[in-house]
VEXDREN-2710 file (C-alpha; in Angstrom, 1 decimal):
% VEXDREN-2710
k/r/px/py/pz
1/UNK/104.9/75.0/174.1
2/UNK/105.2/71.4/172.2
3/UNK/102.0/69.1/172.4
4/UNK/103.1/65.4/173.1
5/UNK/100.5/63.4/170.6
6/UNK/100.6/59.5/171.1
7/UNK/99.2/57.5/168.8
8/UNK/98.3/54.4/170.2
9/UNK/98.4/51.9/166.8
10/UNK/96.2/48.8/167.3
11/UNK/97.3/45.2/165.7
12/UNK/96.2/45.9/161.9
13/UNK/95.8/49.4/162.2
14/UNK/95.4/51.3/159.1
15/UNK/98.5/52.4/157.2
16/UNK/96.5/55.2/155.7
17/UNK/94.5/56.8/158.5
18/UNK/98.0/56.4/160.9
19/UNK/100.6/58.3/158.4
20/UNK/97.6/60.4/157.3
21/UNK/97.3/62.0/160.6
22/UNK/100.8/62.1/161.8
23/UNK/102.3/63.6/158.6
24/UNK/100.3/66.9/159.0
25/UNK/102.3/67.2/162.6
26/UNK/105.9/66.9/161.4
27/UNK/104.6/69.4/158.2
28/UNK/103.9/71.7/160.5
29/UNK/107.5/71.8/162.6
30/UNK/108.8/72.1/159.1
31/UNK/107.3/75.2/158.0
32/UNK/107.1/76.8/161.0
33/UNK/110.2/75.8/162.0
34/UNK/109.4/75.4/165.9
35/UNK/108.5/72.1/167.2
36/UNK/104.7/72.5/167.9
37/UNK/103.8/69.0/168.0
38/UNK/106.1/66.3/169.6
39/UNK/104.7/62.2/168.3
40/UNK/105.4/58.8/169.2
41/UNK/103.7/55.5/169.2
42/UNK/102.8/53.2/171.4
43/UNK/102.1/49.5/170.6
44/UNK/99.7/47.5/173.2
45/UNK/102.2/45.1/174.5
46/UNK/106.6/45.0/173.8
47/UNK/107.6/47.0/171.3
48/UNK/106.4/45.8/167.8
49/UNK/102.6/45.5/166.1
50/UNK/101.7/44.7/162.6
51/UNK/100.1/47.4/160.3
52/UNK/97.0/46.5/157.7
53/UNK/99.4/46.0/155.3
54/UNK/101.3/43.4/157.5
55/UNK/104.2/45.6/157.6
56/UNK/105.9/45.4/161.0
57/UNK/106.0/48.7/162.9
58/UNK/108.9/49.2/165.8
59/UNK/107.0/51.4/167.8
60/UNK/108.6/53.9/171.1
61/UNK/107.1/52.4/173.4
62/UNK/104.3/50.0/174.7
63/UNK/101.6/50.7/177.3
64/UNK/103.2/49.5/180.1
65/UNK/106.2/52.3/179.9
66/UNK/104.4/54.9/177.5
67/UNK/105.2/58.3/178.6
68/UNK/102.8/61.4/179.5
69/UNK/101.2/63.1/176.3
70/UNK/98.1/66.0/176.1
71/UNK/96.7/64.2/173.2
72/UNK/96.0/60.3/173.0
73/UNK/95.0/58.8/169.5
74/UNK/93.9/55.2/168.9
75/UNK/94.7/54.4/165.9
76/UNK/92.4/51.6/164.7
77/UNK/91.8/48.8/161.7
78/UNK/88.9/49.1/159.1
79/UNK/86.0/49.8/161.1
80/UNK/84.4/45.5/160.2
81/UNK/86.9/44.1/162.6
82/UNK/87.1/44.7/166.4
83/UNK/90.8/43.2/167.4
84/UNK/91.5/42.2/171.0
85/UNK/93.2/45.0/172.9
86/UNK/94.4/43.9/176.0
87/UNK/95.3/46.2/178.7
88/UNK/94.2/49.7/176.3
89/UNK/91.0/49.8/179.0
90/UNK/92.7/50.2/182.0
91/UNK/95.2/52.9/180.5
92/UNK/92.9/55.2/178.5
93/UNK/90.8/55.2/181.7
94/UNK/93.4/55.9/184.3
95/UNK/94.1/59.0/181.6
96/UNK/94.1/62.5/183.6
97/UNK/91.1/64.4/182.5
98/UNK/92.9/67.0/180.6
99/UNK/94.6/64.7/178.4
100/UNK/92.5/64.9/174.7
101/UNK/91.5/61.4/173.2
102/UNK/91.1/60.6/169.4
103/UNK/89.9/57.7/167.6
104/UNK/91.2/56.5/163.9
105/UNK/89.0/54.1/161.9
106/UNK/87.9/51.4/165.1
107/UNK/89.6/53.5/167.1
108/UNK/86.6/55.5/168.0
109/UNK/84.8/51.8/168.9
110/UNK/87.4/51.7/172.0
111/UNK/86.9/54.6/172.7
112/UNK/83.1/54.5/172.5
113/UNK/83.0/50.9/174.3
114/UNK/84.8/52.9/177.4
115/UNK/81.8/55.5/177.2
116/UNK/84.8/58.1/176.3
117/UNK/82.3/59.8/173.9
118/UNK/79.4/59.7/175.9
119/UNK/78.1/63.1/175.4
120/UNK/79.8/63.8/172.4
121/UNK/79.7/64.5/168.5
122/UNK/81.5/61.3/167.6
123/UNK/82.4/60.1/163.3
124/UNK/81.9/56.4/163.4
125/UNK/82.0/54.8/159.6
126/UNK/78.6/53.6/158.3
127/UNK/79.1/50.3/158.6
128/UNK/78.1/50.3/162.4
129/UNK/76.5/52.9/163.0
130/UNK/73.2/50.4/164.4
131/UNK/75.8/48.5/166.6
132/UNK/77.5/51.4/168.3
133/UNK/74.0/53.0/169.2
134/UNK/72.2/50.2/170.6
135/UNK/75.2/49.7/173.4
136/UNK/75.9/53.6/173.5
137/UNK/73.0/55.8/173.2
138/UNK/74.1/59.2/174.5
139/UNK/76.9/59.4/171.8
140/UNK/75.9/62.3/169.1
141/UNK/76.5/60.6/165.8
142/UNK/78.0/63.0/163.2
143/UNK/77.8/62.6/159.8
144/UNK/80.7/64.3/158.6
145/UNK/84.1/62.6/157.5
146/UNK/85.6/63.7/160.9
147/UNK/84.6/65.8/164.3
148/UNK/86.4/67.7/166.4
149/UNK/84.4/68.4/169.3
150/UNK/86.1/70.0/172.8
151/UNK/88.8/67.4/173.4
152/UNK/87.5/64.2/171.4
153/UNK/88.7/64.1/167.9
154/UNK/87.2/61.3/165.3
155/UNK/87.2/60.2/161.9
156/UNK/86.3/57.8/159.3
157/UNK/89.9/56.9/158.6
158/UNK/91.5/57.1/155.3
159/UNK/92.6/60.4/154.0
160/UNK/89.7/62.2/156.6
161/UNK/92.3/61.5/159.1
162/UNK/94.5/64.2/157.3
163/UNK/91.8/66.6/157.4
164/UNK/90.8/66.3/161.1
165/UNK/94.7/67.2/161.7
166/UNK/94.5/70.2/159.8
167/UNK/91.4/71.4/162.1
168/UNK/93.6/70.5/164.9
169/UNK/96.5/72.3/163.8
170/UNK/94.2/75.0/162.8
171/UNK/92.9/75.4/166.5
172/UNK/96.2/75.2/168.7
173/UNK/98.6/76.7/166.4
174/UNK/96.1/78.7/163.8
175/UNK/94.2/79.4/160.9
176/UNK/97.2/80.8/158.6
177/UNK/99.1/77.3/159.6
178/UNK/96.8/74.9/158.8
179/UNK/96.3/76.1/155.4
180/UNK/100.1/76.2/154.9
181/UNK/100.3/72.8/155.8
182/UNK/97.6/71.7/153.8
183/UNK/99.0/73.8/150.6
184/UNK/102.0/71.9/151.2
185/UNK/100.4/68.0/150.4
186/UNK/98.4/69.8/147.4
187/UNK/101.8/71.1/145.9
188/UNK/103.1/68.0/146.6
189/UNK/100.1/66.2/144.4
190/UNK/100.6/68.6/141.6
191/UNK/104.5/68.8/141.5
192/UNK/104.8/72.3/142.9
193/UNK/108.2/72.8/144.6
194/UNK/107.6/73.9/148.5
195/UNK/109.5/76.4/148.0
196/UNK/107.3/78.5/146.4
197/UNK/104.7/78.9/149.3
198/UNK/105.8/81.4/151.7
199/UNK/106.9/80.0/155.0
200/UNK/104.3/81.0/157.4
201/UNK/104.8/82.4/161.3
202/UNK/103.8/80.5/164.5
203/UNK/101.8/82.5/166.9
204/UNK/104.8/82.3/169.0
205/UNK/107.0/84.2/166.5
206/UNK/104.1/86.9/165.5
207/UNK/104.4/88.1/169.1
208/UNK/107.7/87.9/170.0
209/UNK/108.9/89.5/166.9
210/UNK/105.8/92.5/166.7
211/UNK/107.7/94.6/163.7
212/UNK/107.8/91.6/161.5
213/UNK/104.3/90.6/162.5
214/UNK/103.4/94.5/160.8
215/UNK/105.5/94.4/158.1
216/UNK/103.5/91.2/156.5
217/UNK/100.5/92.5/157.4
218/UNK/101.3/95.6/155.4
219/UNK/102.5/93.3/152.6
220/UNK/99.3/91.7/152.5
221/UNK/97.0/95.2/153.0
222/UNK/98.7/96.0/149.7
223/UNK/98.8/93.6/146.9
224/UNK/97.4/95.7/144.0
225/UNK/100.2/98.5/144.8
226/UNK/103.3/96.9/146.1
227/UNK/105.5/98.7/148.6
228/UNK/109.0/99.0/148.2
229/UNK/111.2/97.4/151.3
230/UNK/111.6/101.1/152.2
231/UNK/108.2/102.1/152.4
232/UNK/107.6/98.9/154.6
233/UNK/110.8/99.8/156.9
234/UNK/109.8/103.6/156.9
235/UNK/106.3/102.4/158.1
236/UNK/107.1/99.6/160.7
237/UNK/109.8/102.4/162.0
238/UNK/113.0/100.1/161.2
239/UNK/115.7/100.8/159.0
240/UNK/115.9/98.4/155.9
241/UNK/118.9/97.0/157.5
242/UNK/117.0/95.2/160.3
243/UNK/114.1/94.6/157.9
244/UNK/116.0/92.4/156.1
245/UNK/117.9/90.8/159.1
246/UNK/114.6/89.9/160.2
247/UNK/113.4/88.5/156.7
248/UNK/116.6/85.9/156.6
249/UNK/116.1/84.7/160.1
250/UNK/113.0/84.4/160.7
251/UNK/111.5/83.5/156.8
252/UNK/114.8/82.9/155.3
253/UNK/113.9/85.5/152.5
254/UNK/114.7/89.1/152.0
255/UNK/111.8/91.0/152.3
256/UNK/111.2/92.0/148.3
257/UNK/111.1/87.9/147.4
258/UNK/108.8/87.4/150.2
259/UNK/106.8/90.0/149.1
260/UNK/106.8/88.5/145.5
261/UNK/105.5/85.5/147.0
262/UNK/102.8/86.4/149.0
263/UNK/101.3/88.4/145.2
264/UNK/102.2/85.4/143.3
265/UNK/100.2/82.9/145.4
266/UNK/97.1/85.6/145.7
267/UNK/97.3/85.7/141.8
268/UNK/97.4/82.0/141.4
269/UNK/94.3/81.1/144.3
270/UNK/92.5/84.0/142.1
271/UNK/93.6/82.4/138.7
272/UNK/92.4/78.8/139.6
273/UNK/88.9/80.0/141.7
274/UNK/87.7/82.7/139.4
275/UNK/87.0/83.3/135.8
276/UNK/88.6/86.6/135.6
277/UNK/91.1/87.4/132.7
278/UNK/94.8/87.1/133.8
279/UNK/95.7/90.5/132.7
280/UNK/92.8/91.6/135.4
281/UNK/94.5/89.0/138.1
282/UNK/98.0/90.6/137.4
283/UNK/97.0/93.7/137.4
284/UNK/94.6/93.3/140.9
285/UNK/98.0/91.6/142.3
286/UNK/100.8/94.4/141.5
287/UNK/102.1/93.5/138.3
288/UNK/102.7/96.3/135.7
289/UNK/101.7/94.3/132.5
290/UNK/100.9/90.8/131.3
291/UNK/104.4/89.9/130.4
292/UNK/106.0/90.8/133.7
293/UNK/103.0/88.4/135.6
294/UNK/103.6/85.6/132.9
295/UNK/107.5/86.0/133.3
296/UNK/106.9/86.2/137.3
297/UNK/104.8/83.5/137.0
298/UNK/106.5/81.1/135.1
299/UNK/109.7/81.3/137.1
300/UNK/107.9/80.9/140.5
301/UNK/105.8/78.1/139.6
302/UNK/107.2/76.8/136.2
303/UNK/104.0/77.2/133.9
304/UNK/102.7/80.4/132.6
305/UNK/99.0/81.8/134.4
306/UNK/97.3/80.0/131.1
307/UNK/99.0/76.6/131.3
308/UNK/98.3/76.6/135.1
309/UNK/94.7/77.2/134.3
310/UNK/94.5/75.3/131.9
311/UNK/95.9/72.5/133.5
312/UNK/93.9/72.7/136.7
313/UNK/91.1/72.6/134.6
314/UNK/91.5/69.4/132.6
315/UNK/92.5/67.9/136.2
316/UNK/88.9/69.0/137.4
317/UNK/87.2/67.8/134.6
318/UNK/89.1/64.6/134.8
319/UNK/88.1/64.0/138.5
END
């Protein structure tokens, strides 16, 4: 089922922290090709407000004729200023109580000033961390970038905002996703075409479609010593034919690229977190010799294992 997130943006509200956490969403439809998360935003009064950058955002909607969503997030300015927000009172607290609130940058101040995270773990930034607790002293201060706790979600801004929506996306949709959709912005940084991270399964898919569901658990049970697509057929009790069917529709592969995939990206998380030889990592990820990995490697990712490594080490030491 979709979840409707409205982000409520606030006069000045930060660029960063706003695209930061809505991004992450429309990532996630992408690779999982179901529409999971459903966004819109909502300005405080007609149908315009003005970012930090003093660009001009056309928002969806205003307040007064914002439709229903399960998740409300105030997206706020840098958390020194404390803009007037007329009429976001009355409508976060005539919210039904199922509906989960979020706060970007100031955000969390409204929602704070409400006493919407009385009782909570709440991320407020530094700056006033003395003002928020003398007028709210039951909020639970975190000190980490962001929080997520029950249905209040909260972060410094900035590029935490990104992160938070990865825990999110990691809790209703699941672990497996969230790191898809985070591989995707650091393959983005380093110039890595999406293409070469497997597309990963919704939920919904794993158990609607349960023989697809085994055959990439079998893929990954056996990295070191590859199946053939007629070992995984024979095992899932398929014949190749509707093996494959299943690849194209559902992961627009066939089964044996897939398969390729899944040992390639194993071999390059092990080549860039480990100090083993990359004969050792081909070999520990079903490759017959060193050539066939580097050749493999190269055409996947377009750098041999040793540039790769090479270069993900002078980008670590540059850092």
């Amino acid at each position: 089922m979709t979840q409707r997130i409205g982000f409520i943006l606030l006069p000045g509200y930060s660029s960063m922290a706003y695209v930061s956490a809505m991004e992450p969403l429309l990532v996630c439809n992408e690779l999982t090709g179901e529409d999971a998360f459903s966004t819109f935003t909502v300005a405080l009064s007609g149908n315009k407000t003005f970012s930090s950058l003093g660009n001009r955002m056309d928002t969806d909607f205003n307040l007064a004729d914002a439709p229903d969503a399960d998740v409300w997030i105030v997206a706020g300015t840098s958390p020194a200023r404390h803009p007037a927000t007329p009429g976001l009172e009355e409508f976060l607290l005539s919210r039904p109580t199922r509906c989960s609130l979020g706060g970007l940058a100031s955000g969390t101040y409204e929602l704070a000033r409400l006493g919407l995270v009385n009782g909570y773990r709440a991320v407020v930034h530094w700056l006033s961390y003395d003002e928020l607790l003398k007028e709210h002293k039951s909020i639970l201060l975190a000190s980490e970038q962001f929080c997520i706790d029950r249905d209040r979600l909260t972060c410094r801004g900035g590029s935490s905002s990104l992160d938070m929506m990865l825990m999110w996306i990691a809790r209703n949709i699941s672990a497996e996703t969230a790191e898809a959709v985070s591989r995707h912005f650091v393959n983005e940084r380093l110039g890595i075409p999406s293409d070469t991270v497997p597309q990963q399964l919704s939920e919904r898919t794993r158990a609607e479609q349960p023989k697809l569901a085994e055959a990439l658990e079998l893929m990954d049970a056996n990295i070191e010593e590859p199946l053939t697509t007629d070992d995984i057929a024979f095992h899932v009790k398929i014949s190749r034919r509707q093996l494959e069917r299943l690849f194209k529709k559902h992961l627009s592969a066939v089964p044996s690229r897939y398969y390729l995939q899944i040992r390639l990206e194993k071999a390059r998380n092990k080549l860039l977190s480990c100090s083993e030889s990359i004969a050792e990592i081909g070999l520990s990820c079903g490759f017959s010799s060193g050539a066939h990995f580097s050749t493999a490697y190269r055409n996947q990712y377009g750098l041999t294992p040793s540039e790769d490594r090479s270069l993900h080490q002078k980008m670590s030491i540059d850092k």
